[in-house]
Backbone as XML, in Angstrom:
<?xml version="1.0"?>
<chain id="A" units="angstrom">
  <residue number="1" name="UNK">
    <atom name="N" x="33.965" y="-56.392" z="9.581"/>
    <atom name="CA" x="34.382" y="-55.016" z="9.685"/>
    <atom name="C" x="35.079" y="-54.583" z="8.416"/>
  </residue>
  <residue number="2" name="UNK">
    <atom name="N" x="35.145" y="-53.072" z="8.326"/>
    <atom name="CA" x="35.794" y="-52.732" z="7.149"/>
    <atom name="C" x="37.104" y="-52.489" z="6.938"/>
  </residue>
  <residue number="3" name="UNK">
    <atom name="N" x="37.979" y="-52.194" z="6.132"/>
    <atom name="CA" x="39.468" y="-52.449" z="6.168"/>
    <atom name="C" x="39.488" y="-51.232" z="6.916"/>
  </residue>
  <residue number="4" name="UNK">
    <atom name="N" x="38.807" y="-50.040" z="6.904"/>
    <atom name="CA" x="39.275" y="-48.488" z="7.128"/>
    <atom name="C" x="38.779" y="-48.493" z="9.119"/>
  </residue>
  <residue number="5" name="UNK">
    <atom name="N" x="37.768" y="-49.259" z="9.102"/>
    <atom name="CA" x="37.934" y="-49.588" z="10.360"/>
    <atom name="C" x="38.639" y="-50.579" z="11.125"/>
  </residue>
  <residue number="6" name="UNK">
    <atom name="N" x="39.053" y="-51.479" z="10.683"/>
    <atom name="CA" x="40.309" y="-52.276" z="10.988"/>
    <atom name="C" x="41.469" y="-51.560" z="11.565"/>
  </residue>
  <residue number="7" name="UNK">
    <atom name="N" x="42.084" y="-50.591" z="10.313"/>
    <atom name="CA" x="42.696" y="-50.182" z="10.285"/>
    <atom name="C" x="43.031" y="-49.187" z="11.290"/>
  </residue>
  <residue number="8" name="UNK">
    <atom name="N" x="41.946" y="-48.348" z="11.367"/>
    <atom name="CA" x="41.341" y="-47.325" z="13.176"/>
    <atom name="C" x="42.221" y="-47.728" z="13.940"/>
  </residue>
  <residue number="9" name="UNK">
    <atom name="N" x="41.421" y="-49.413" z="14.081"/>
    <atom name="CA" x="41.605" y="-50.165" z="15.770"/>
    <atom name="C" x="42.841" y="-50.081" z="15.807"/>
  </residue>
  <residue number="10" name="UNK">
    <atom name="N" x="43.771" y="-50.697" z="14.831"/>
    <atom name="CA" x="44.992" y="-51.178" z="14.616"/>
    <atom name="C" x="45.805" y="-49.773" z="15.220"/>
  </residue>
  <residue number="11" name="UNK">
    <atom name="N" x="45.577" y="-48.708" z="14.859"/>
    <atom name="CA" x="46.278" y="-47.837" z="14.983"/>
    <atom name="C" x="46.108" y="-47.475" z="15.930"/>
  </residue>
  <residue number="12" name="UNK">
    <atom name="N" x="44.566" y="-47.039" z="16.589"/>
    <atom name="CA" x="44.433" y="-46.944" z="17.955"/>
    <atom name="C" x="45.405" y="-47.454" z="19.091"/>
  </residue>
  <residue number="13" name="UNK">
    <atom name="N" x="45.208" y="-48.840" z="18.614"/>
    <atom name="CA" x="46.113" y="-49.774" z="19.512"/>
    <atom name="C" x="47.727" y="-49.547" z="19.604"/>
  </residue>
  <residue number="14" name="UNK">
    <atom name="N" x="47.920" y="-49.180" z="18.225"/>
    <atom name="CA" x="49.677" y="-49.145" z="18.512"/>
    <atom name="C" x="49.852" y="-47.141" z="18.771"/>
  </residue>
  <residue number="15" name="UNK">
    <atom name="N" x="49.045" y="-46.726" z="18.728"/>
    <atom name="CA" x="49.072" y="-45.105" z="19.651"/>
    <atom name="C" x="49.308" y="-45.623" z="20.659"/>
  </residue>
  <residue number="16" name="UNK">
    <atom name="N" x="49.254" y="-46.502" z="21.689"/>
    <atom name="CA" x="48.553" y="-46.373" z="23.059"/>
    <atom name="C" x="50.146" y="-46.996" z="23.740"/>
  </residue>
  <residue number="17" name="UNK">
    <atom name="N" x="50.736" y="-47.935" z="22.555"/>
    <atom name="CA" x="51.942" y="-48.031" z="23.053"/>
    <atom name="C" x="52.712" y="-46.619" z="23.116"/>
  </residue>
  <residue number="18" name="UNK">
    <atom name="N" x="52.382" y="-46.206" z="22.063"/>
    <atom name="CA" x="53.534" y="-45.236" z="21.548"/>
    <atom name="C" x="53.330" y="-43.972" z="23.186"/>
  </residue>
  <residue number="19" name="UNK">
    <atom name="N" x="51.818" y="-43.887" z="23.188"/>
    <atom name="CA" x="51.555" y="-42.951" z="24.627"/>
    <atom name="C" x="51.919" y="-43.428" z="25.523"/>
  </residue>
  <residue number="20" name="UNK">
    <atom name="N" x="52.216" y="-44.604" z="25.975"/>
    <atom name="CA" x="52.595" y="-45.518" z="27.096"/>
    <atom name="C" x="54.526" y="-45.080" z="27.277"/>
  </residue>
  <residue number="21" name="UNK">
    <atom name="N" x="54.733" y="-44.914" z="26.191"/>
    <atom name="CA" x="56.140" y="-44.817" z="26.041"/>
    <atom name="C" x="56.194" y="-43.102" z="26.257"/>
  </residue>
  <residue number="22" name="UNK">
    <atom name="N" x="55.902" y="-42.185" z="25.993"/>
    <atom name="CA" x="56.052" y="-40.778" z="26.231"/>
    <atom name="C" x="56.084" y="-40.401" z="27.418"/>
  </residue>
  <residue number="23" name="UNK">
    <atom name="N" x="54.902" y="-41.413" z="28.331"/>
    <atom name="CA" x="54.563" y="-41.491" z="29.552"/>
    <atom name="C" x="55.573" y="-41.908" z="30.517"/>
  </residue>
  <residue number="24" name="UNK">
    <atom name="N" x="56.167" y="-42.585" z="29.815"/>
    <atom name="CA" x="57.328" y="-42.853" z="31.015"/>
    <atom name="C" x="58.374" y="-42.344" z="30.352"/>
  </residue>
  <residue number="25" name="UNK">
    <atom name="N" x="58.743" y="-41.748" z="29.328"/>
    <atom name="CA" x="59.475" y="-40.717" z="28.884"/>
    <atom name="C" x="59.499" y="-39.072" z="30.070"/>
  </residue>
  <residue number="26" name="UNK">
    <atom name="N" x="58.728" y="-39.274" z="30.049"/>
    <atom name="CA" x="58.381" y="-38.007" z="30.640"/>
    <atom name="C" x="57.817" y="-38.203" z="32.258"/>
  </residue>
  <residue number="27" name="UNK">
    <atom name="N" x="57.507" y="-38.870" z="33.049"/>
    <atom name="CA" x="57.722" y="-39.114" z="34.354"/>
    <atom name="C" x="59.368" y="-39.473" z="34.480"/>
  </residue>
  <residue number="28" name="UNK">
    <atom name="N" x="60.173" y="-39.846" z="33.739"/>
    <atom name="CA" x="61.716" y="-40.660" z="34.210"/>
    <atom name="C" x="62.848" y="-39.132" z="34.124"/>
  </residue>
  <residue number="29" name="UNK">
    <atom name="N" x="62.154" y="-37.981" z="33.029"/>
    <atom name="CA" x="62.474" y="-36.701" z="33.227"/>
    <atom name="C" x="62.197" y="-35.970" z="34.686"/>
  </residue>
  <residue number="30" name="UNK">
    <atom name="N" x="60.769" y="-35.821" z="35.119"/>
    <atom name="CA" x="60.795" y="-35.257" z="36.082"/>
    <atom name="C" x="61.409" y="-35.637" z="37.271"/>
  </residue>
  <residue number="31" name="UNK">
    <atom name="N" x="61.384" y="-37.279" z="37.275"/>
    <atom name="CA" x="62.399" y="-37.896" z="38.210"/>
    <atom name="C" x="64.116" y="-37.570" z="38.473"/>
  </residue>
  <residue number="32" name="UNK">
    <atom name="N" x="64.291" y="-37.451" z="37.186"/>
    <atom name="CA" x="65.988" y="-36.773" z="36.297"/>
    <atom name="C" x="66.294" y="-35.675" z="37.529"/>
  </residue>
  <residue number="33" name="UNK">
    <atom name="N" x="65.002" y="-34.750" z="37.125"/>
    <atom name="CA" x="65.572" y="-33.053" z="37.754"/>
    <atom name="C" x="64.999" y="-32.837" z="39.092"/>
  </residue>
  <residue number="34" name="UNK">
    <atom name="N" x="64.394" y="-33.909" z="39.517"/>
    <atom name="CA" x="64.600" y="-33.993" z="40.793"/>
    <atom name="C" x="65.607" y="-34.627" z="41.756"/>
  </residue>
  <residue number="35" name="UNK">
    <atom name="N" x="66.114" y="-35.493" z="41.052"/>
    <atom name="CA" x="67.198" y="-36.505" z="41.796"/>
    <atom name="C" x="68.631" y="-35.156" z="41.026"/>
  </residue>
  <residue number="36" name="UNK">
    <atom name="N" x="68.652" y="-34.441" z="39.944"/>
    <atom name="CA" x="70.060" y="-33.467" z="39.996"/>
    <atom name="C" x="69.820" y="-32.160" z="41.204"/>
  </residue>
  <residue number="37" name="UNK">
    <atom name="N" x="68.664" y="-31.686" z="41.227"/>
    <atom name="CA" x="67.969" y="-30.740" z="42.724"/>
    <atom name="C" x="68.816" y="-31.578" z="43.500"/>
  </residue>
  <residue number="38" name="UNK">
    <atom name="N" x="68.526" y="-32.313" z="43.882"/>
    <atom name="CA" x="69.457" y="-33.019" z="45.054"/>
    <atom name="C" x="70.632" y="-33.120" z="45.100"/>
  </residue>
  <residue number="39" name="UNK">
    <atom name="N" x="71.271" y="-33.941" z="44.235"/>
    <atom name="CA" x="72.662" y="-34.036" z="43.810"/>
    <atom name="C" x="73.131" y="-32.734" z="43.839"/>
  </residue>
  <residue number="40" name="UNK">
    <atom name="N" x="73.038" y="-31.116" z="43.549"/>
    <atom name="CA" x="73.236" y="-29.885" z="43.709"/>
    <atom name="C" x="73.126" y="-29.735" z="45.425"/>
  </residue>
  <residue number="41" name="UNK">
    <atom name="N" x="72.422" y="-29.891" z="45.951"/>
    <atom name="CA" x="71.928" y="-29.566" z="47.220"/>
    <atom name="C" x="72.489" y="-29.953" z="47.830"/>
  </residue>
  <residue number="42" name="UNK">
    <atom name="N" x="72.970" y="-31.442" z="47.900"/>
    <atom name="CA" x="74.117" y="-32.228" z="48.735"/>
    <atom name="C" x="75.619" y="-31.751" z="48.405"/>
  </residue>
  <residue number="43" name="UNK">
    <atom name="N" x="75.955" y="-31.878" z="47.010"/>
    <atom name="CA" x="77.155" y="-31.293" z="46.873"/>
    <atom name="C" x="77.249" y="-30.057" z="47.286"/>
  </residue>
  <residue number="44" name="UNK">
    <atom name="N" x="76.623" y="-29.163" z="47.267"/>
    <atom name="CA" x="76.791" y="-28.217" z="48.215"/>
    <atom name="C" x="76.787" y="-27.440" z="49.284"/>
  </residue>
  <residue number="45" name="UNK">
    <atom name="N" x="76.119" y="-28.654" z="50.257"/>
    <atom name="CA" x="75.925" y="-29.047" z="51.987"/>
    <atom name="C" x="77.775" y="-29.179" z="51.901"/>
  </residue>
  <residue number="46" name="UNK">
    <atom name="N" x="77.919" y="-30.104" z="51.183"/>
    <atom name="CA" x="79.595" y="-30.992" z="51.443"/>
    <atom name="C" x="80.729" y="-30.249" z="51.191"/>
  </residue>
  <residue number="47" name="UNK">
    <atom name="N" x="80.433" y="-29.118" z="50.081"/>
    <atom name="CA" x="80.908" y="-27.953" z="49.785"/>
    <atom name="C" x="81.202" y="-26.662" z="51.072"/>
  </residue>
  <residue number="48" name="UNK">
    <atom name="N" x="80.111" y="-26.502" z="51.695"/>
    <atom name="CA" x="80.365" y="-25.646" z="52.360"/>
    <atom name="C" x="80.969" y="-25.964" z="53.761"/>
  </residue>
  <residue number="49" name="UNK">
    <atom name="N" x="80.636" y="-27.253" z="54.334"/>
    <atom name="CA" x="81.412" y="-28.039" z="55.441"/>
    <atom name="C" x="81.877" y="-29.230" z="55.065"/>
  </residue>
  <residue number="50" name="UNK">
    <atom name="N" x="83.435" y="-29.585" z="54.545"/>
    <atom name="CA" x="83.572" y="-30.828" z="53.973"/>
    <atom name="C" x="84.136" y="-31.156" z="55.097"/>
  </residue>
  <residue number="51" name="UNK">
    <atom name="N" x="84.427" y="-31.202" z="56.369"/>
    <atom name="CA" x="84.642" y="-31.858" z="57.373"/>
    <atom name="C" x="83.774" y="-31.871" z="58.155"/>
  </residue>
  <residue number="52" name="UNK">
    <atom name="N" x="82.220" y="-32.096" z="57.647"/>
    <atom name="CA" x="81.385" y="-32.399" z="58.265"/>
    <atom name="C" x="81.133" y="-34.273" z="59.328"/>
  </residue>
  <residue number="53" name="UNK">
    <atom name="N" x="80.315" y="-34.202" z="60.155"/>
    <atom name="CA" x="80.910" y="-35.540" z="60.476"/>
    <atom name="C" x="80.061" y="-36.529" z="59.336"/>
  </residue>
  <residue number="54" name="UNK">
    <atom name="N" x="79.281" y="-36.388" z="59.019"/>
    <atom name="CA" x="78.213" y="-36.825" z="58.010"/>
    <atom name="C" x="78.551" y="-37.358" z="56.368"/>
  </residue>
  <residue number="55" name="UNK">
    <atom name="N" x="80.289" y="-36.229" z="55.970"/>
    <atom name="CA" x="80.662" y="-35.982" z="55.053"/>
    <atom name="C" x="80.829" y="-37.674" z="53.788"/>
  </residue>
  <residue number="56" name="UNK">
    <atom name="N" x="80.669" y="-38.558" z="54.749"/>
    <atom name="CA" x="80.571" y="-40.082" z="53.827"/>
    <atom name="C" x="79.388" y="-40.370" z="53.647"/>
  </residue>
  <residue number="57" name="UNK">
    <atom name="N" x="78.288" y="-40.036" z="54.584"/>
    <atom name="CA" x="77.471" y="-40.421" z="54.152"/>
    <atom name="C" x="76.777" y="-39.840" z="52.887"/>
  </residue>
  <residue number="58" name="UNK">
    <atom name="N" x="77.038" y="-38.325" z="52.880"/>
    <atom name="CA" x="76.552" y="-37.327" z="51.600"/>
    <atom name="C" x="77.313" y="-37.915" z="50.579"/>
  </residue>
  <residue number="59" name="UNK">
    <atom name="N" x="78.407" y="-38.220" z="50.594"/>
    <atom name="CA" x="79.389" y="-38.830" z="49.345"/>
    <atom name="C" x="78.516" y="-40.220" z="48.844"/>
  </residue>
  <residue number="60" name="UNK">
    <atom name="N" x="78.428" y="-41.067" z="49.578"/>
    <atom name="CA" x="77.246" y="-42.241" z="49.269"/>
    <atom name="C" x="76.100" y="-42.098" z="49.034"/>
  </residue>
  <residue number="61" name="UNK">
    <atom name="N" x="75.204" y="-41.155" z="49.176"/>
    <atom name="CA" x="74.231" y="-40.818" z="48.289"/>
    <atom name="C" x="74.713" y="-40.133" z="47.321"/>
  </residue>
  <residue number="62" name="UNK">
    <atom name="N" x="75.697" y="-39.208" z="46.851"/>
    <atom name="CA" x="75.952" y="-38.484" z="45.990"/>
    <atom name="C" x="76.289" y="-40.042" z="44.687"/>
  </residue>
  <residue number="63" name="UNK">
    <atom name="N" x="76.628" y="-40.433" z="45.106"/>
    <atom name="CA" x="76.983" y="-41.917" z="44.047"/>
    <atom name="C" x="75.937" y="-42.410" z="44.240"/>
  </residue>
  <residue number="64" name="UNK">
    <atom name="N" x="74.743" y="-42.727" z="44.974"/>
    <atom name="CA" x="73.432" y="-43.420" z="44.631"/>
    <atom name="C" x="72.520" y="-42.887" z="43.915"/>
  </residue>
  <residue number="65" name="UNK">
    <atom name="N" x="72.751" y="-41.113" z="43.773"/>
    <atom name="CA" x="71.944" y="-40.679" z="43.258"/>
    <atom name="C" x="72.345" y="-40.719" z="41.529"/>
  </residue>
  <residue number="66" name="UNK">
    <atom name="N" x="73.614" y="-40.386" z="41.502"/>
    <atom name="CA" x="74.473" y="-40.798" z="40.316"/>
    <atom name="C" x="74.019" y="-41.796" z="39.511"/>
  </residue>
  <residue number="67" name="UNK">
    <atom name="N" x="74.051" y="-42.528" z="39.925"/>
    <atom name="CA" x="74.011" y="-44.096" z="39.707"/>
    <atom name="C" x="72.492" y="-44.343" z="39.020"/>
  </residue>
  <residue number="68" name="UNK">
    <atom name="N" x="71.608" y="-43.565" z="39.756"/>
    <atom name="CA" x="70.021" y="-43.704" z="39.435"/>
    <atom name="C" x="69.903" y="-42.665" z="38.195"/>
  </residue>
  <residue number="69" name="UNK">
    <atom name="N" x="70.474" y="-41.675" z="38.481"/>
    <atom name="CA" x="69.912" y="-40.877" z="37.117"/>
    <atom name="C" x="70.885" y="-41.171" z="36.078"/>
  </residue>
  <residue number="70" name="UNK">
    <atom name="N" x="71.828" y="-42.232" z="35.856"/>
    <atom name="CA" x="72.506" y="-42.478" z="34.778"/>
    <atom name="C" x="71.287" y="-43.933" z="33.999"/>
  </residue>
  <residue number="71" name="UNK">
    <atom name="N" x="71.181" y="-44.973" z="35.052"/>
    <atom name="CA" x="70.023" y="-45.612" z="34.641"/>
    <atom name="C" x="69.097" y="-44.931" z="34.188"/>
  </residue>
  <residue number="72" name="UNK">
    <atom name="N" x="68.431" y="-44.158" z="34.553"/>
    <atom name="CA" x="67.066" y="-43.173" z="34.281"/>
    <atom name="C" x="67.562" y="-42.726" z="32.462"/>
  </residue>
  <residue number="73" name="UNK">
    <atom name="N" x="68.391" y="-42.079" z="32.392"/>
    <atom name="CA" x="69.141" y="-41.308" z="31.355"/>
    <atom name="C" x="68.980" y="-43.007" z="30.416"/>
  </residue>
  <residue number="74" name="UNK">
    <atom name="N" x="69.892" y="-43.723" z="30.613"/>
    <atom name="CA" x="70.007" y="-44.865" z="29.855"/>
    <atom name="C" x="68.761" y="-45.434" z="29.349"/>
  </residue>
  <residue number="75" name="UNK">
    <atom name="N" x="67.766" y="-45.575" z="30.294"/>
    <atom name="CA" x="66.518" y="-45.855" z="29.758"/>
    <atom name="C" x="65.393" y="-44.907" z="29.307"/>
  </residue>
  <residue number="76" name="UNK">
    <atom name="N" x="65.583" y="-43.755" z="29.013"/>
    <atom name="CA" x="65.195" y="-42.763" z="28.143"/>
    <atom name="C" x="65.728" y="-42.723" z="26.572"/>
  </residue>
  <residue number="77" name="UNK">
    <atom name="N" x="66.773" y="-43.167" z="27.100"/>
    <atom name="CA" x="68.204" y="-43.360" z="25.606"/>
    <atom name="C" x="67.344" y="-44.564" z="24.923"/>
  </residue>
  <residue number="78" name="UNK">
    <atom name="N" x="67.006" y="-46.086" z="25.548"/>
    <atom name="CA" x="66.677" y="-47.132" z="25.043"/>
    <atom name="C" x="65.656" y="-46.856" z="24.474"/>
  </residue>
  <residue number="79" name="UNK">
    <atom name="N" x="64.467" y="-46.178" z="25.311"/>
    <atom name="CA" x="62.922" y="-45.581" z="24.637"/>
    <atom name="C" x="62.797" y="-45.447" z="23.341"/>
  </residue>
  <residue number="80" name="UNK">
    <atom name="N" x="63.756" y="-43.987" z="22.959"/>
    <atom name="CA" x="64.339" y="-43.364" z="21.810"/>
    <atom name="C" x="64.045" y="-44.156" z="20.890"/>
  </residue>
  <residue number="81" name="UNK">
    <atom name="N" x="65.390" y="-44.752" z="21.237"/>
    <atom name="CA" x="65.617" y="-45.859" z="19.676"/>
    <atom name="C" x="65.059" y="-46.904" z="19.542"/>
  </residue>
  <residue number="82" name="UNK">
    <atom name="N" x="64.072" y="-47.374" z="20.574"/>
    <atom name="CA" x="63.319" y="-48.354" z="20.073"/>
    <atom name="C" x="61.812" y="-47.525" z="19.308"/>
  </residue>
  <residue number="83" name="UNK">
    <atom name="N" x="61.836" y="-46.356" z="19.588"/>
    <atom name="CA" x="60.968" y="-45.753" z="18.689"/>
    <atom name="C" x="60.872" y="-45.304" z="17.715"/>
  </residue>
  <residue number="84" name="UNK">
    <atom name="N" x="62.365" y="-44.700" z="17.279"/>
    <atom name="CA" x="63.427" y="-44.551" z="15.732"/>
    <atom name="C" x="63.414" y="-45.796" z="15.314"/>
  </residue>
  <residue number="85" name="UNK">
    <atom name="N" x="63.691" y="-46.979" z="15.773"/>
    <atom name="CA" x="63.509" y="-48.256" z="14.894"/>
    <atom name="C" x="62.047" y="-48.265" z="14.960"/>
  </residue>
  <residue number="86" name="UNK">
    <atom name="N" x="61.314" y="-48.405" z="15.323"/>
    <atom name="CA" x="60.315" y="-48.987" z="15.016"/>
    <atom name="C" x="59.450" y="-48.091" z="14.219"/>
  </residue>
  <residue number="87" name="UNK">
    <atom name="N" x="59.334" y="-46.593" z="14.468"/>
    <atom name="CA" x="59.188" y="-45.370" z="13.181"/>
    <atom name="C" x="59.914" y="-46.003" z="11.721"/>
  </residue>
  <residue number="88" name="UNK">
    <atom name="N" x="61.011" y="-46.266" z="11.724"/>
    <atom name="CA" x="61.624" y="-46.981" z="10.376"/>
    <atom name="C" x="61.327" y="-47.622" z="9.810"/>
  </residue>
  <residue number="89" name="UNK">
    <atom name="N" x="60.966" y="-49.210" z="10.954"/>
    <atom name="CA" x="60.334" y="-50.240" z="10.085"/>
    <atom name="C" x="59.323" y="-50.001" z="9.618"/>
  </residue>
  <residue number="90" name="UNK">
    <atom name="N" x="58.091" y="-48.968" z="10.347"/>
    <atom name="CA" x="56.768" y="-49.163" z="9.464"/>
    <atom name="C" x="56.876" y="-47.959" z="8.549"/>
  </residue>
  <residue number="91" name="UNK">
    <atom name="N" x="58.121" y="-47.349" z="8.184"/>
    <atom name="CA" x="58.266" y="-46.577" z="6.963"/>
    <atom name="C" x="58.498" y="-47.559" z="5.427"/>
  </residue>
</chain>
């Protein structure tokens, strides 16, 4: 094969990471603003009756949901910069 087609494949191939990574860039977003929809929705079930009898259990998802979209967030954060480094090195 020729270097310029070599070269194609090569790139082909490391696109597919790079799309692989946008891809879950961007599903872990829509996940984001669906799990804060909620987090809004509950806090303000708890808001409008906080002596509800239920009122712990909304508080415990309100921290599970927390909890998930800070992971989510964190691993959007990691994505990033493993793509800023790795944009760098092959600069």
């Amino acid at each position: 094969m020729k270097t310029k087609n070599l070269l194609s494949r090569l790139t082909r191939f490391l696109d597919a990471d790079n799309k692989t990574q946008l891809k879950e860039i961007k599903s872990i977003r829509e996940l984001l603003k669906k799990l804060k929809q909620k987090e809004r929705d509950l806090k303000e079930k708890l808001e409008k009756r906080p002596d509800r009898e239920d009122a712990d259990d909304i508080r415990i998802k309100l921290d599970v949901i927390y909890a998930q979209r800070m992971k989510g967030l964190d691993r959007v954060r990691q994505i990033k910069q493993e793509r800023a480094a790795k944009a760098k090195a092959s600069e």
